[in-house]
C-alpha positions in Angstrom: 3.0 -32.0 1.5 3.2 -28.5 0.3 4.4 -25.3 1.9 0.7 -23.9 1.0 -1.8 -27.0 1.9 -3.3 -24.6 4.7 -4.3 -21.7 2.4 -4.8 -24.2 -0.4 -7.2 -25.8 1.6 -9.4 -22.9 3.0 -9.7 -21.5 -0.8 -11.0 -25.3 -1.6 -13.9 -24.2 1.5 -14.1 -20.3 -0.1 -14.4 -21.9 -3.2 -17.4 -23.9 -2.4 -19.8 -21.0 -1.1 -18.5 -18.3 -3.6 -20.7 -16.9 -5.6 -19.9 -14.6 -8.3 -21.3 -11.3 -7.8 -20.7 -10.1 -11.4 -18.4 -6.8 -10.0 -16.2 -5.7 -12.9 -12.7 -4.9 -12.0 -13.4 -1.1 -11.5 -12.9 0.9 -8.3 -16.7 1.4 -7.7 -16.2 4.3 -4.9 -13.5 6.0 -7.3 -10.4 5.4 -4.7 -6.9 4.1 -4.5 -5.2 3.4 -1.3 -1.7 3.1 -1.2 -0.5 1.7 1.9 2.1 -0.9 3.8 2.4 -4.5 3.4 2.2 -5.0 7.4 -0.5 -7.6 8.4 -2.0 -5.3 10.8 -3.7 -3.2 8.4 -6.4 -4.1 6.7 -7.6 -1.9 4.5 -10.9 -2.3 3.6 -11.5 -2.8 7.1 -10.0 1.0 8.2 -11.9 2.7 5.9 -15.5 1.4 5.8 -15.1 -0.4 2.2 -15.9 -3.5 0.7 -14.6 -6.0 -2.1 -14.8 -4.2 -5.5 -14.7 -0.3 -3.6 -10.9 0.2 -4.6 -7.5 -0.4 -5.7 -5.2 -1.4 -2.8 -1.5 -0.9 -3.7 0.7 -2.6 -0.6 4.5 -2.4 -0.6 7.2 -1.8 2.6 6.4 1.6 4.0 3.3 2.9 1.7 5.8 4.7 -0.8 5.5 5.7 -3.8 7.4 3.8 -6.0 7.6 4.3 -10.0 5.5 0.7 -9.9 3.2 2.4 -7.8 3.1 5.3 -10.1 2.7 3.0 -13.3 0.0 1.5 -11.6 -2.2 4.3 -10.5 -2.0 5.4 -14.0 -3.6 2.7 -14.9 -6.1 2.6 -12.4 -7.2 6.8 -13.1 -7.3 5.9 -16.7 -8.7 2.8 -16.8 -10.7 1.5 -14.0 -12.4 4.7 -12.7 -9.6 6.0 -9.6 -10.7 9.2 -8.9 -8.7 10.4 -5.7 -5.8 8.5 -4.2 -5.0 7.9 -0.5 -1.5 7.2 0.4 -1.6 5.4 4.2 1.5 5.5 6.0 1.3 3.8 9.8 2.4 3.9 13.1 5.5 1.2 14.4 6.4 0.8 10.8 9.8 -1.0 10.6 10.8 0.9 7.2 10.8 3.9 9.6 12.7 2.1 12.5 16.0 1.2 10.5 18.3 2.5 8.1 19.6 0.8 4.8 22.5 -0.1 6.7 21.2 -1.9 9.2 18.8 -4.2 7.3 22.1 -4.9 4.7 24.0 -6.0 7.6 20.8 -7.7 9.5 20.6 -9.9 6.1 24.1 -10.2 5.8 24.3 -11.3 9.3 21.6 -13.6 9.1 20.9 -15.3 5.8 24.5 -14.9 4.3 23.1 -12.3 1.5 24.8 -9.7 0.1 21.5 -7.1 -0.5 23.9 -3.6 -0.8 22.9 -3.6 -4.4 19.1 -3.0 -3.1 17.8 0.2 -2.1 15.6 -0.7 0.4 14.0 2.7 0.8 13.7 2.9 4.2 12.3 6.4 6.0 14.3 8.9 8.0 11.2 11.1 8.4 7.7 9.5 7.9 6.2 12.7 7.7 8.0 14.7 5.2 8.1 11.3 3.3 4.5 11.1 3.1 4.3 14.8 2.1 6.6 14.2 -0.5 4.9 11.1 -1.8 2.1 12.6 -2.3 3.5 15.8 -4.2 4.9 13.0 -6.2 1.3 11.6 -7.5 0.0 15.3 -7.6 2.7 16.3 -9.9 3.0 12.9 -12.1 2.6 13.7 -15.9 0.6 11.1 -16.3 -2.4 11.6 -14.2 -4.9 14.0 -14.2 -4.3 17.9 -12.8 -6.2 18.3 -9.4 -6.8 14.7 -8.7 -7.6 14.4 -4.8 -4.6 13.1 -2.6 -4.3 13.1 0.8 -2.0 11.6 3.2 -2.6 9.7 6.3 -0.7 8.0 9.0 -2.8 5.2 10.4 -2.4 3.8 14.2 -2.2 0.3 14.3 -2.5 0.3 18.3 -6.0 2.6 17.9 -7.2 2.0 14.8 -7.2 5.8 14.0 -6.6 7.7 10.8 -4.6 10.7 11.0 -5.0 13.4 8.1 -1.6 14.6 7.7 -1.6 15.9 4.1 -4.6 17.0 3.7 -6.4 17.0 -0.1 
């Protein structure tokens, strides 16, 4: 018995009524979202979009990582991105605890030693999210003027706050 017989198994039942719509890799409504890993948001969902519509980058706390940077590179320049949204969200844990806490958390309960990690987490989810997006606006590497906003989303609404506007 494996650890992943349950999702194993509903891709086997997937698998059987899937039908290859011939969609090409490309972002076919020009976007990137940028957003948490939390299981409450789903981002296709929030926004109206479908399979195929745009590049979802997930990570703890929607930042905007060099990875995340690397990757929207290649996303503008290669698979049609033509404006990036970066979604923060309410109750995010990143915002809730320091690095300190979640070192001593881990050291407390799974024995780990993680204070070689920066773990990023957010003193000010605001001013974070501002400065995230300056930092895609400003990148090198993409294009001058590429549309960026900010949001924060509300996982108990299911709103979408403009907080850095484009």
């Amino acid at each position: 018995m494996s650890s992943f017989d349950d999702v194993l198994t509903a891709n086997a039942a997937y698998a059987e009524t899937f039908a290859d719509v011939g969609r090409t890799g490309r972002a076919a409504r020009g976007l990137a979202v940028v957003t948490c890993m939390d299981s409450r948001i789903s981002p296709l969902d929030l926004l109206g979009l479908e399979d195929g519509d745009a590049k979802i980058l997930r990570n703890a706390g929607a930042q905007v990582t060099d990875d995340v940077l690397r990757t929207l590179v290649l996303a503008v320049h290669l698979l049609d991105v033509t404006r990036v949204m970066v979604v923060a969200h309410t109750d995010c844990r990143m915002v809730a605890v320091t690095d300190a806490e979640i070192h001593q958390a881990m050291a407390e309960g799974a024995g780990i030693d993680t204070r070689s990690l920066d773990f990023r987490t957010i003193a000010d989810q605001r001013s974070t999210l501002a400065a995230d997006v300056q930092r895609i606006r400003s990148y090198p590497y993409l294009p001058v003027g590429l549309p960026v906003t900010g949001c924060v989303y509300d996982v108990r609404t299911g709103r979408l706050e403009v907080a850095v506007p484009d």
